[in-house]
Gaussian input, Z-matrix of N, CA and C with variables (Angstrom, degrees):
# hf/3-21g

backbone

0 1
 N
 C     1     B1
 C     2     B2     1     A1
 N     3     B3     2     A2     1     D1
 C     4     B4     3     A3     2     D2
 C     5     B5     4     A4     3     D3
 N     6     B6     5     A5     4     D4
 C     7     B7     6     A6     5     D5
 C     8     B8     7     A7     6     D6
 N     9     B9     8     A8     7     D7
 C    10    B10     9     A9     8     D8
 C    11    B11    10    A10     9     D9
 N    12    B12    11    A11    10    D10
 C    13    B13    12    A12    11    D11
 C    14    B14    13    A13    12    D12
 N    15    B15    14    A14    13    D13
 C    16    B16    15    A15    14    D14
 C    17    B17    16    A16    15    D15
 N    18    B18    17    A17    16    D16
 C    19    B19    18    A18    17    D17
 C    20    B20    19    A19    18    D18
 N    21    B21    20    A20    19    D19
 C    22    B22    21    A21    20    D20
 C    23    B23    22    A22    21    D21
 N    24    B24    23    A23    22    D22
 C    25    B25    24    A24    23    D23
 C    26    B26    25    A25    24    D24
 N    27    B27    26    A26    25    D25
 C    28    B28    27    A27    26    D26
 C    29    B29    28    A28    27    D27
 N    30    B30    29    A29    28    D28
 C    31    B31    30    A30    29    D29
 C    32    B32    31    A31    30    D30
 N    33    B33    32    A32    31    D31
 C    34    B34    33    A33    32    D32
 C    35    B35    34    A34    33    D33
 N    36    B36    35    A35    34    D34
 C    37    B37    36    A36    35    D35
 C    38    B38    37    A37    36    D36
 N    39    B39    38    A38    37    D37
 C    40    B40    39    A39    38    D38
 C    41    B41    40    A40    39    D39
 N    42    B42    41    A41    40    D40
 C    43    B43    42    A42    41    D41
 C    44    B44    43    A43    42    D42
 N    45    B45    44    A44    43    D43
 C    46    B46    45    A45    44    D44
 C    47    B47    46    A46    45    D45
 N    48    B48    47    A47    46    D46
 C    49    B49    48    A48    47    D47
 C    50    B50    49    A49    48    D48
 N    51    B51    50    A50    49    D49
 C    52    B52    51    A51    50    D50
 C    53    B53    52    A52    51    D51
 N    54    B54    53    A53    52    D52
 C    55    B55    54    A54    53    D53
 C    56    B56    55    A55    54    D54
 N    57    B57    56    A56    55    D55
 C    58    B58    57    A57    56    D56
 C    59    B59    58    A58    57    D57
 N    60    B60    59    A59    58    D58
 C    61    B61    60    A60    59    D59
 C    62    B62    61    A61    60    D60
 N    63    B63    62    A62    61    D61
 C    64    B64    63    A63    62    D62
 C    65    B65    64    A64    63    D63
 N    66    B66    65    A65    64    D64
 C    67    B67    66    A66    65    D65
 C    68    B68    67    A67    66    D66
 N    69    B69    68    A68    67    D67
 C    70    B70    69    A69    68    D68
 C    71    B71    70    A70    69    D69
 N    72    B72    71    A71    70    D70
 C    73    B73    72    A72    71    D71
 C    74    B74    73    A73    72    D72
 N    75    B75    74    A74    73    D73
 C    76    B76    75    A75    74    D74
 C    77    B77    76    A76    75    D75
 N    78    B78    77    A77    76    D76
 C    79    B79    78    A78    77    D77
 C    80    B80    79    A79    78    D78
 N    81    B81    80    A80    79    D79
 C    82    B82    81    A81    80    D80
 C    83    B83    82    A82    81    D81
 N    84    B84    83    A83    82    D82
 C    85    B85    84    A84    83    D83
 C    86    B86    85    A85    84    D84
 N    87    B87    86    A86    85    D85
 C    88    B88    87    A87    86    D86
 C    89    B89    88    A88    87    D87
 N    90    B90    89    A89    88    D88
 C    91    B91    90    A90    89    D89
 C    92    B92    91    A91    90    D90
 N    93    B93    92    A92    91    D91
 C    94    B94    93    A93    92    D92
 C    95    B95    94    A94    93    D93
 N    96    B96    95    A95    94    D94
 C    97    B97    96    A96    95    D95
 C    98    B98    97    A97    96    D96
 N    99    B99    98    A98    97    D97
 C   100   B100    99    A99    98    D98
 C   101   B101   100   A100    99    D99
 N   102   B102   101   A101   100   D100
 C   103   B103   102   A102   101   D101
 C   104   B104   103   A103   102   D102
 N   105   B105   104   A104   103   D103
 C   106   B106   105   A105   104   D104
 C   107   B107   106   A106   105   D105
 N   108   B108   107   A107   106   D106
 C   109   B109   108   A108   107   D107
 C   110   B110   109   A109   108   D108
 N   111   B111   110   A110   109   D109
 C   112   B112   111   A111   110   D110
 C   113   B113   112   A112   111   D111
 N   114   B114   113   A113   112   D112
 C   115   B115   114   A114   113   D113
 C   116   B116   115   A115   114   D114
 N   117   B117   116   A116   115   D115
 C   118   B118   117   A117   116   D116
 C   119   B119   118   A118   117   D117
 N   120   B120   119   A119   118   D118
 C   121   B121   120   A120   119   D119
 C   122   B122   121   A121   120   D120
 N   123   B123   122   A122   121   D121
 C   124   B124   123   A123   122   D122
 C   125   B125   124   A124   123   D123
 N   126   B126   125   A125   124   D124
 C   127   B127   126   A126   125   D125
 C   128   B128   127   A127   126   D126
 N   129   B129   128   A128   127   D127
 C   130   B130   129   A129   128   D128
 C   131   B131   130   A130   129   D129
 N   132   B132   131   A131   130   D130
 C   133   B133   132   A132   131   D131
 C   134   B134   133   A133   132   D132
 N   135   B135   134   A134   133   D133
 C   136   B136   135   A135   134   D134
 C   137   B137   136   A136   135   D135
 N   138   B138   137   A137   136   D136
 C   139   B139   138   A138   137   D137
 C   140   B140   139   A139   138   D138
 N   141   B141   140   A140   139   D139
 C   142   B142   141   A141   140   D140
 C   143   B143   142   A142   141   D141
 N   144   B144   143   A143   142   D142
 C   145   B145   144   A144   143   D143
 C   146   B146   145   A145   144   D144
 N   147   B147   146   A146   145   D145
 C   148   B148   147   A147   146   D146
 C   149   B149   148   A148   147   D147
 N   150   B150   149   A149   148   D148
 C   151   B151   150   A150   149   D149
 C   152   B152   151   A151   150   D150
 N   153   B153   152   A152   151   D151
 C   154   B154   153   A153   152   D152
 C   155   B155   154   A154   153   D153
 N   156   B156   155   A155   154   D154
 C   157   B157   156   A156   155   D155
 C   158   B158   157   A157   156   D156
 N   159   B159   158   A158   157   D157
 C   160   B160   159   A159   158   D158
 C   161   B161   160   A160   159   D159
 N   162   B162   161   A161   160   D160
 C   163   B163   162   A162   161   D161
 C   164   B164   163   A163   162   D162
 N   165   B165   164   A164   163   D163
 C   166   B166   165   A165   164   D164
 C   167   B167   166   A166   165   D165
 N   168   B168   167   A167   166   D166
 C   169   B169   168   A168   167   D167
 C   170   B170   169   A169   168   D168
 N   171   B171   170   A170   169   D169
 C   172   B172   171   A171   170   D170
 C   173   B173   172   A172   171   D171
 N   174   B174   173   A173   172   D172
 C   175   B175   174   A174   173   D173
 C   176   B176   175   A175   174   D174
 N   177   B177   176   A176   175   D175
 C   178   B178   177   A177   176   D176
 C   179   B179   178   A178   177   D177
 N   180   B180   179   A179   178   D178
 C   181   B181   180   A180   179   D179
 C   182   B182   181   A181   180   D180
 N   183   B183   182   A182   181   D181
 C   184   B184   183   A183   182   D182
 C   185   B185   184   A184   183   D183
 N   186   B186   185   A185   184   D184
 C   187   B187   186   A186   185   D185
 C   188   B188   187   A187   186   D186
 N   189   B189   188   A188   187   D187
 C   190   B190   189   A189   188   D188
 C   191   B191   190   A190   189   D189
 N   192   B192   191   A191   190   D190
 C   193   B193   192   A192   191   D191
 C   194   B194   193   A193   192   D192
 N   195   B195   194   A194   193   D193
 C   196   B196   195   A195   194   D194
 C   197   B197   196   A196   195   D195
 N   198   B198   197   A197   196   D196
 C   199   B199   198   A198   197   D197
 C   200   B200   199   A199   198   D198
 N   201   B201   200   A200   199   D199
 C   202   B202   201   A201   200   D200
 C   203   B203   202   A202   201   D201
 N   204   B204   203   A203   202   D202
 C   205   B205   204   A204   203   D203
 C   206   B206   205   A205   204   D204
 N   207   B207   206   A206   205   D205
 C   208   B208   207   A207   206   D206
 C   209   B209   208   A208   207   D207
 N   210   B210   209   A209   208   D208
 C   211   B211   210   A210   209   D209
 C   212   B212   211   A211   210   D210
 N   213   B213   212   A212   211   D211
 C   214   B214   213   A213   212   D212
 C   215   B215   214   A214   213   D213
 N   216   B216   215   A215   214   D214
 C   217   B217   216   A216   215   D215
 C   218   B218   217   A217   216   D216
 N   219   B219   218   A218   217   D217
 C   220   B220   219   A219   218   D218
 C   221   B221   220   A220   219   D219
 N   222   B222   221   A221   220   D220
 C   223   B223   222   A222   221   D221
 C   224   B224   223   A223   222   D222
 N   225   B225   224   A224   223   D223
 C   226   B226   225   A225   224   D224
 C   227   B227   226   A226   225   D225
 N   228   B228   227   A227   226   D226
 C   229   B229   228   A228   227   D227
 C   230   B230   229   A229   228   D228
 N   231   B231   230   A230   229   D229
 C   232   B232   231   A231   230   D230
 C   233   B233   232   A232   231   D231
 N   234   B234   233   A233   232   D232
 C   235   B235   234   A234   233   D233
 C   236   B236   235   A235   234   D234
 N   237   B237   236   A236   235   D235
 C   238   B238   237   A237   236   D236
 C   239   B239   238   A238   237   D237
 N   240   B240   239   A239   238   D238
 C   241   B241   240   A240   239   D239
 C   242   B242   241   A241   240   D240
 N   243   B243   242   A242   241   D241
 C   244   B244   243   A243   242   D242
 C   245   B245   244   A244   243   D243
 N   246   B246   245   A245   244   D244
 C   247   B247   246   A246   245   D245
 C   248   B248   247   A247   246   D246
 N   249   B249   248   A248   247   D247
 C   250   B250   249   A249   248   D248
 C   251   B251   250   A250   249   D249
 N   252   B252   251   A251   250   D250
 C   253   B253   252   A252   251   D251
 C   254   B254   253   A253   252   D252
 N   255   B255   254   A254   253   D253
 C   256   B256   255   A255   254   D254
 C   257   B257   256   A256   255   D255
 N   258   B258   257   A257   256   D256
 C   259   B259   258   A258   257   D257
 C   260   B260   259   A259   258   D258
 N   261   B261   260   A260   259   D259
 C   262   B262   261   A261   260   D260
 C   263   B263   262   A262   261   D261
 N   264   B264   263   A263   262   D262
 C   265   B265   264   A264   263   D263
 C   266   B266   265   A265   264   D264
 N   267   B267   266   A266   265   D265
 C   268   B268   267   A267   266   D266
 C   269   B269   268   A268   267   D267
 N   270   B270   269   A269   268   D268
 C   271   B271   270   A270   269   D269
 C   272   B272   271   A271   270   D270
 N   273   B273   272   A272   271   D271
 C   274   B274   273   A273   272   D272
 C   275   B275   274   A274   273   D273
 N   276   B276   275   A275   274   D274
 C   277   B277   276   A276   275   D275
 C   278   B278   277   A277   276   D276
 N   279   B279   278   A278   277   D277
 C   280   B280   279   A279   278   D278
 C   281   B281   280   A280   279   D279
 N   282   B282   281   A281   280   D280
 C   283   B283   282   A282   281   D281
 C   284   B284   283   A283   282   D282
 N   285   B285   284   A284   283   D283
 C   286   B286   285   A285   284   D284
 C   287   B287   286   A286   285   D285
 N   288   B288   287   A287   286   D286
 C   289   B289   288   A288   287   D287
 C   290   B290   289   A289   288   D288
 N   291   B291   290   A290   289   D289
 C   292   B292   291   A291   290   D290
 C   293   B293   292   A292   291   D291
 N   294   B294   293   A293   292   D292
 C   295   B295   294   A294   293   D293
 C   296   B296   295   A295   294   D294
 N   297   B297   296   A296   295   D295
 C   298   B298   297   A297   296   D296
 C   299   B299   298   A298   297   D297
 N   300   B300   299   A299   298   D298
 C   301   B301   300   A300   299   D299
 C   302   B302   301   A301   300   D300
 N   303   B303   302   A302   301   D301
 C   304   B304   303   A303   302   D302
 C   305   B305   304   A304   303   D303
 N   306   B306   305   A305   304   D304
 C   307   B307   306   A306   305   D305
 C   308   B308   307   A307   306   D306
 N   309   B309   308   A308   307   D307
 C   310   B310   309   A309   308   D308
 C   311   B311   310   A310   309   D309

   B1=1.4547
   B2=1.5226
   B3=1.1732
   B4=1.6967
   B5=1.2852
   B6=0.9487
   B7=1.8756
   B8=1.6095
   B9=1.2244
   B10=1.7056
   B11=1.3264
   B12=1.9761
   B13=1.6597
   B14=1.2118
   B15=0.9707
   B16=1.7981
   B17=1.7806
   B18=1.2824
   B19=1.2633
   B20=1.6909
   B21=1.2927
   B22=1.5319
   B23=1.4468
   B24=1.5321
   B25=1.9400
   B26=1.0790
   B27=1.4897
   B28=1.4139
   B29=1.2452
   B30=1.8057
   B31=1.1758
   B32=1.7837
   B33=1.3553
   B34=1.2377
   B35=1.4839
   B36=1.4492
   B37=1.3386
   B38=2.0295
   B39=1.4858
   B40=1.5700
   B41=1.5877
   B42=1.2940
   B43=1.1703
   B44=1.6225
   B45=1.5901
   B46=1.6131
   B47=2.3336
   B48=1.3295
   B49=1.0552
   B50=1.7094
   B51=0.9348
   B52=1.3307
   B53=1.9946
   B54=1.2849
   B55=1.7988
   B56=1.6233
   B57=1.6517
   B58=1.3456
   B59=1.2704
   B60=1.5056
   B61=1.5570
   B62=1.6198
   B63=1.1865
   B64=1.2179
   B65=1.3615
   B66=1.6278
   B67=1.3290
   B68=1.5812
   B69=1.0266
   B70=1.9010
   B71=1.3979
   B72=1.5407
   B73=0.9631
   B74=1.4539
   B75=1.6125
   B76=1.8192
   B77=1.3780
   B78=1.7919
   B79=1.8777
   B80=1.5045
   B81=1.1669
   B82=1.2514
   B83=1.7232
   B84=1.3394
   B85=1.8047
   B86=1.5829
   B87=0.9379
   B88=1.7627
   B89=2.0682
   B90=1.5840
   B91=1.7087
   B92=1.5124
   B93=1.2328
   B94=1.8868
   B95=1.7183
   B96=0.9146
   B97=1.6795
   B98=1.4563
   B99=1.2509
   B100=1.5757
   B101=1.2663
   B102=1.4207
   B103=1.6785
   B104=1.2876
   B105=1.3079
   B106=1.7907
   B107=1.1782
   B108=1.2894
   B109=1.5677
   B110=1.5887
   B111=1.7227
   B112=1.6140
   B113=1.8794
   B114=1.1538
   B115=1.7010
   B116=1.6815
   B117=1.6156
   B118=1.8372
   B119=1.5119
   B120=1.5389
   B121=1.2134
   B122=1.7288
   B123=1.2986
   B124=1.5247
   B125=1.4620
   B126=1.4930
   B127=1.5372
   B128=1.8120
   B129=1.1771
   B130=1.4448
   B131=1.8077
   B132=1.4654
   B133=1.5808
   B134=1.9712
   B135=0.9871
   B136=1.7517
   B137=1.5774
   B138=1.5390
   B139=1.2856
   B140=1.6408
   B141=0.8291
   B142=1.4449
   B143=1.7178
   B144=1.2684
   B145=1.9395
   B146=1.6290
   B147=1.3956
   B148=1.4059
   B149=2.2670
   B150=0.6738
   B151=1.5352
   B152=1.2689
   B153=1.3694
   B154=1.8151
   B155=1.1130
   B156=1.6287
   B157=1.1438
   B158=1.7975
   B159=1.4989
   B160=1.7568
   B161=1.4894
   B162=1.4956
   B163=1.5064
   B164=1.4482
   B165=1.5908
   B166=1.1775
   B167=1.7117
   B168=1.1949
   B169=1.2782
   B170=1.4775
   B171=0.7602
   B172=1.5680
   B173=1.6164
   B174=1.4303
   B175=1.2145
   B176=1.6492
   B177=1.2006
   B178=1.5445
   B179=1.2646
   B180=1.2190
   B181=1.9671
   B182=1.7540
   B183=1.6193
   B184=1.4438
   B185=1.8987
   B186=1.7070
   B187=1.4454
   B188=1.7281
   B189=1.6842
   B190=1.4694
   B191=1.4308
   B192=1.4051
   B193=1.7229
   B194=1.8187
   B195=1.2218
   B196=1.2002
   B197=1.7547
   B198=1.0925
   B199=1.1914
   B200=1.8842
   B201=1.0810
   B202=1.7916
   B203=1.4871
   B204=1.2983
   B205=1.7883
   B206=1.5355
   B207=1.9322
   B208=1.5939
   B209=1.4709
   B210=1.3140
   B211=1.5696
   B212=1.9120
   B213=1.4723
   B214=1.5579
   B215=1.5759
   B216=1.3963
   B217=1.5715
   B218=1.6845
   B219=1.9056
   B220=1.2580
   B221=0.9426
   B222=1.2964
   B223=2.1506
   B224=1.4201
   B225=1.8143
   B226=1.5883
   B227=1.4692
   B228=1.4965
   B229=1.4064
   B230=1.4172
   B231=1.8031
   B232=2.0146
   B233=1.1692
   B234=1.4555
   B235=1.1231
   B236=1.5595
   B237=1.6963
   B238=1.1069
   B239=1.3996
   B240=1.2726
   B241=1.5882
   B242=1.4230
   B243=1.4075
   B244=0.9230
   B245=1.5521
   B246=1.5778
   B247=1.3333
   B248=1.7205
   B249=1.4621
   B250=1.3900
   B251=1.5111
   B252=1.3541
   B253=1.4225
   B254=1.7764
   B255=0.8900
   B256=1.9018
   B257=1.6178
   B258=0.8669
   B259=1.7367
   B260=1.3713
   B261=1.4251
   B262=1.4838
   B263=1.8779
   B264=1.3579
   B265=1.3009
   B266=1.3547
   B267=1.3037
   B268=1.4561
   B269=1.8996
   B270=1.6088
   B271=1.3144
   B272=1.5016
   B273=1.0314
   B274=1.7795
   B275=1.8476
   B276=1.2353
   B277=0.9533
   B278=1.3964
   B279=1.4183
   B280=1.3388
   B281=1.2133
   B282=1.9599
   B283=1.4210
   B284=1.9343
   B285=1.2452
   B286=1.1677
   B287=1.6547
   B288=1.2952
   B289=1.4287
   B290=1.4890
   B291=1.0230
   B292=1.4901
   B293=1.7829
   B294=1.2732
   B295=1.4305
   B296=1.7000
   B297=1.5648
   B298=1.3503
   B299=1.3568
   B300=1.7167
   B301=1.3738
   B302=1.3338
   B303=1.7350
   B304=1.7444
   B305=1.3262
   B306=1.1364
   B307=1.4132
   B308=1.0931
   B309=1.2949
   B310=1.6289
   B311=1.2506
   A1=108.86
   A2=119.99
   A3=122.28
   A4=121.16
   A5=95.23
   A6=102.31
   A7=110.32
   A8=109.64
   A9=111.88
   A10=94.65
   A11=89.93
   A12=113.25
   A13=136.41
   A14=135.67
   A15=116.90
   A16=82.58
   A17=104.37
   A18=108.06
   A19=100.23
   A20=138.18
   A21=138.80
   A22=96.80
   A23=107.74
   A24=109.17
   A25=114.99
   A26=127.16
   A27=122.54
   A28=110.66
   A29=120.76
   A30=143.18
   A31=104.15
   A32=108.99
   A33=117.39
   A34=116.19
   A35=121.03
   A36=141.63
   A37=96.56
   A38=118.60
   A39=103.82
   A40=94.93
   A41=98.03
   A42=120.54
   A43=121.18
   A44=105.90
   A45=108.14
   A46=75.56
   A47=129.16
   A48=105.00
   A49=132.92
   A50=133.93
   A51=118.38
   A52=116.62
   A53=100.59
   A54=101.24
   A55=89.00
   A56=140.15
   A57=111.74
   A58=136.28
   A59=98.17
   A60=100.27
   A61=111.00
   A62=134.42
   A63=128.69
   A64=119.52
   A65=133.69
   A66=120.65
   A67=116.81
   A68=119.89
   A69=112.49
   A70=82.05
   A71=157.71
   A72=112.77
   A73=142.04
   A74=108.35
   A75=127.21
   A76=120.79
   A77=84.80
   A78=80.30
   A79=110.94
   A80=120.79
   A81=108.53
   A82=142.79
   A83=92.58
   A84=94.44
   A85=110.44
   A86=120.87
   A87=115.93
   A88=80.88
   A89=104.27
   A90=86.40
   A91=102.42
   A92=133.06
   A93=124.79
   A94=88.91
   A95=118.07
   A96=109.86
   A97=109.73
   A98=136.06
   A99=142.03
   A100=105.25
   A101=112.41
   A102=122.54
   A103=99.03
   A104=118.35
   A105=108.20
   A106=126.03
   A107=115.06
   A108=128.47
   A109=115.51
   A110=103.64
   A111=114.28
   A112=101.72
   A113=111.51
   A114=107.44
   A115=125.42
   A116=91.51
   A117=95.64
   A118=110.49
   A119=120.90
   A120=125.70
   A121=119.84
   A122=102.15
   A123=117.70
   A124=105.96
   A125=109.67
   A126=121.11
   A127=104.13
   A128=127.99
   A129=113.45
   A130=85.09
   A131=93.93
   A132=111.36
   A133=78.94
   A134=116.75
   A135=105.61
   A136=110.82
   A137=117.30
   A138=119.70
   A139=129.69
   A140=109.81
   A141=101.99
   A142=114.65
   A143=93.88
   A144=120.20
   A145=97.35
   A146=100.25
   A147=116.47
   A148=144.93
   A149=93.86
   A150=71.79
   A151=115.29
   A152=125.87
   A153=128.00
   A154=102.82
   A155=129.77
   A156=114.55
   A157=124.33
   A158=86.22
   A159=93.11
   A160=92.34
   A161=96.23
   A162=114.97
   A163=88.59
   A164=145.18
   A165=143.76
   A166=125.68
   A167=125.80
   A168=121.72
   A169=117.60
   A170=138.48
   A171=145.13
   A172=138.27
   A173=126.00
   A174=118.31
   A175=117.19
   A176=132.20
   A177=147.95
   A178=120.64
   A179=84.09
   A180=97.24
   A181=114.66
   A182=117.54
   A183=111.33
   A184=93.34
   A185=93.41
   A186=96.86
   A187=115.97
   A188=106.61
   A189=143.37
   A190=79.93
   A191=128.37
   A192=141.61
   A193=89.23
   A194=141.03
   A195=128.34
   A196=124.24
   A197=103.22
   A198=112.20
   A199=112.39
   A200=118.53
   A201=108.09
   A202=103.84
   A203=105.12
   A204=119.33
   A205=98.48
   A206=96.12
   A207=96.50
   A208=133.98
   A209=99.65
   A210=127.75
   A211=97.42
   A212=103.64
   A213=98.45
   A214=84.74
   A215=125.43
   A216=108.95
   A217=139.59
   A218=102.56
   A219=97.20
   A220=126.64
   A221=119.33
   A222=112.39
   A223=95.30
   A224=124.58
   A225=126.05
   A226=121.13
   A227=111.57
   A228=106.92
   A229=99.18
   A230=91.26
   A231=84.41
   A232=121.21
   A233=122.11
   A234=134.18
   A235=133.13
   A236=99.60
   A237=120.90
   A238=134.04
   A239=118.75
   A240=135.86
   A241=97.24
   A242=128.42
   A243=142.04
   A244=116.13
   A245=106.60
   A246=118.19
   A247=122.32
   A248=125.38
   A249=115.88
   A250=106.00
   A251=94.35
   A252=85.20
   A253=113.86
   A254=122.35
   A255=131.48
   A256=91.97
   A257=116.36
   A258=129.03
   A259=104.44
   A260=118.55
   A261=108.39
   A262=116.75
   A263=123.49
   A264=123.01
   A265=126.13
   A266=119.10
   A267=114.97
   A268=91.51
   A269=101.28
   A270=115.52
   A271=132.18
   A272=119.70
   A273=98.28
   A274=89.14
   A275=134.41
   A276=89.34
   A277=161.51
   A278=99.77
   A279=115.94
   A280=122.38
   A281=104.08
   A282=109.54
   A283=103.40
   A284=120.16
   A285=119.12
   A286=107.78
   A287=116.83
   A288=129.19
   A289=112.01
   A290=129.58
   A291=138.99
   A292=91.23
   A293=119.27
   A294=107.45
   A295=105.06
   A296=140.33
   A297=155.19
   A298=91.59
   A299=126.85
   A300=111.01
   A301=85.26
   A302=101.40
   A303=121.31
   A304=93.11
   A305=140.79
   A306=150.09
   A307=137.90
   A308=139.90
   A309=157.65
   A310=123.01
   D1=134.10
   D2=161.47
   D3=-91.44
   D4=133.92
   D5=170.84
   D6=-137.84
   D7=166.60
   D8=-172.54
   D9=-123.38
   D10=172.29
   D11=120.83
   D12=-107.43
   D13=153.13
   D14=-171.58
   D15=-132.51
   D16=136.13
   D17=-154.76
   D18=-126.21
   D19=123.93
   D20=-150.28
   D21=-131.61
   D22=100.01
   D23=152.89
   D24=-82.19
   D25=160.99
   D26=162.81
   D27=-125.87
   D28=118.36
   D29=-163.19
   D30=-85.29
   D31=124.83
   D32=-178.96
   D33=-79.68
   D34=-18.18
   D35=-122.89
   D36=-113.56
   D37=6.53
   D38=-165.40
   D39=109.04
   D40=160.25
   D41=-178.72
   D42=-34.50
   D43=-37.66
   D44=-146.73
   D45=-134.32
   D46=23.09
   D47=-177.87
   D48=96.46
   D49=93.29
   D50=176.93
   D51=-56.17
   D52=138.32
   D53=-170.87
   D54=-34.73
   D55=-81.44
   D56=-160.57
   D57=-27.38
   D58=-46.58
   D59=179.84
   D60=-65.19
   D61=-57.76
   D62=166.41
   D63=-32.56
   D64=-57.60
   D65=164.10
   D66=-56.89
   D67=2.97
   D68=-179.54
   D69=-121.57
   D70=-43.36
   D71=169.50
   D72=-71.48
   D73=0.71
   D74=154.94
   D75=-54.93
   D76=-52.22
   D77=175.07
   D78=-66.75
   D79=-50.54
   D80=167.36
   D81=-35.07
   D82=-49.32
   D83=164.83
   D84=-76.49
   D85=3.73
   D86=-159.39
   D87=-101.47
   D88=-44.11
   D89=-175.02
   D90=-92.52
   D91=-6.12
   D92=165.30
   D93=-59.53
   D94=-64.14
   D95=-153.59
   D96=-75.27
   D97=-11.91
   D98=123.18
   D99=-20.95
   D100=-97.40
   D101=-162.89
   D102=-45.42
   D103=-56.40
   D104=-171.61
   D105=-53.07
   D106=-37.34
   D107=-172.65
   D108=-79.39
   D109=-41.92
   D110=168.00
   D111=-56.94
   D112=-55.89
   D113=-169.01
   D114=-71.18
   D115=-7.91
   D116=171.57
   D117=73.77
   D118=26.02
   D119=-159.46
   D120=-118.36
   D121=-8.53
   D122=173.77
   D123=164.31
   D124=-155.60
   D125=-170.52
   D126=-132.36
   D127=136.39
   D128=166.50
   D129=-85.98
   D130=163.29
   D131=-147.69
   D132=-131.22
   D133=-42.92
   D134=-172.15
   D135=139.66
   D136=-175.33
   D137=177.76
   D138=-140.97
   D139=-174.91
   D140=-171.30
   D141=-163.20
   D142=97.74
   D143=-179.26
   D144=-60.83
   D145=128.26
   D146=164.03
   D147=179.01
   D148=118.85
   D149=-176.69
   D150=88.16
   D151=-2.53
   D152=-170.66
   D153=111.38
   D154=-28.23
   D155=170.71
   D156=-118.82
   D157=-168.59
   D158=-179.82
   D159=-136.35
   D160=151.16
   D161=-150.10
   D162=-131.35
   D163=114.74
   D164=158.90
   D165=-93.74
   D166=160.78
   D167=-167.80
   D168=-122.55
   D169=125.47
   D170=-166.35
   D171=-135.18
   D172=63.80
   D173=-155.03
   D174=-111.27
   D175=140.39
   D176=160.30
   D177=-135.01
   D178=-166.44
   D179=179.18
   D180=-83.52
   D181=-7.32
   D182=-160.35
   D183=-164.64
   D184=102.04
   D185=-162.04
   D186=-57.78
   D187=-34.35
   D188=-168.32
   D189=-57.15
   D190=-89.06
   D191=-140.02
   D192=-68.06
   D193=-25.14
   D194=176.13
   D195=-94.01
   D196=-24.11
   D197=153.77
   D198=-71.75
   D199=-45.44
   D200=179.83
   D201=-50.35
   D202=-32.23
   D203=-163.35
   D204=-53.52
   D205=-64.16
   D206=-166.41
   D207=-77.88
   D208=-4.54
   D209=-153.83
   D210=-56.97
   D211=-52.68
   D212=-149.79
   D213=-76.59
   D214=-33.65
   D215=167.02
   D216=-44.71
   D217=-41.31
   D218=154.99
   D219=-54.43
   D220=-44.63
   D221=-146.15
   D222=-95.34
   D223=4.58
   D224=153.51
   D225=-98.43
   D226=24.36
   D227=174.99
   D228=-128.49
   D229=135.32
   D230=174.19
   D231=-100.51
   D232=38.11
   D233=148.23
   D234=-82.81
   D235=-29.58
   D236=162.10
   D237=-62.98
   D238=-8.31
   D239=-144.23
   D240=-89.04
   D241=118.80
   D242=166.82
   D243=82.37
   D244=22.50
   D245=159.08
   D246=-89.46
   D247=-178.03
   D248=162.79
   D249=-150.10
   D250=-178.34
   D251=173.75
   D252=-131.94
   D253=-167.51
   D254=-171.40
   D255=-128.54
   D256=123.87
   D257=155.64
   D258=-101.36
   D259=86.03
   D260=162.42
   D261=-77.72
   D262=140.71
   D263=165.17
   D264=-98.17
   D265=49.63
   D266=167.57
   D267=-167.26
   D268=-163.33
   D269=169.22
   D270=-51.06
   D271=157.07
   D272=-179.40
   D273=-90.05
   D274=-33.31
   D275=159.84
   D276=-108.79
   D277=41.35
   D278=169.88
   D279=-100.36
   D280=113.56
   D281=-152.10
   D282=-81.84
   D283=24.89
   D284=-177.87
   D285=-118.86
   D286=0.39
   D287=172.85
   D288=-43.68
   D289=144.83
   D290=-161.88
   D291=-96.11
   D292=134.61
   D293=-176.84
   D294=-142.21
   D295=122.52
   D296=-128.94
   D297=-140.78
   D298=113.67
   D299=162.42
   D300=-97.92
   D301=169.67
   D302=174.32
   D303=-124.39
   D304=170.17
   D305=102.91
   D306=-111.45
   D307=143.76
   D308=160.61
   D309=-67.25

């Protein structure tokens, strides 16, 4: 079974981010897909600029153990600050999936 995190910044910068924020949210995906890949716990999947924010993608077998993974990375990025994320536990498309926001 797959389950995610779908992980939500909110870009101060315009619609799509000011360039800083975009390079800190690189560095940011550049160390999620580190931690994930070192811990054997899923795949970062990619992102998606829009609306003020940035929308990240995060999928494995065990939404809980990949989120512990990324967690202390969010709440140390200040790009991250005052974003959250969705732990869904099932398929995306299974509209009966159990779904957990967090925030930092």
């Amino acid at each position: 079974m797959e389950q995610a995190v779908i992980v939500y910044l909110i870009l101060r910068g315009g619609q799509f981010g000011a360039p800083h924020e975009r390079q800190s949210v690189q560095v940011l995906e550049d160390r999620l897909q580190q931690v994930v890949s070192y811990a054997g716990v899923g795949e970062f999947d990619g992102d998606q600029f829009g609306e003020g924010k940035c929308t990240l993608y995060l999928y494995g077998p065990d939404a809980e153990k990949l989120f512990l993974v990324i967690e202390p990375v969010l709440r140390s990025a200040p790009v991250a600050a005052g974003g959250y994320a969705i732990k869904r536990f099932g398929a995306a498309v299974d509209l009966d999936a159990k779904e957990v926001r967090v925030s930092w």
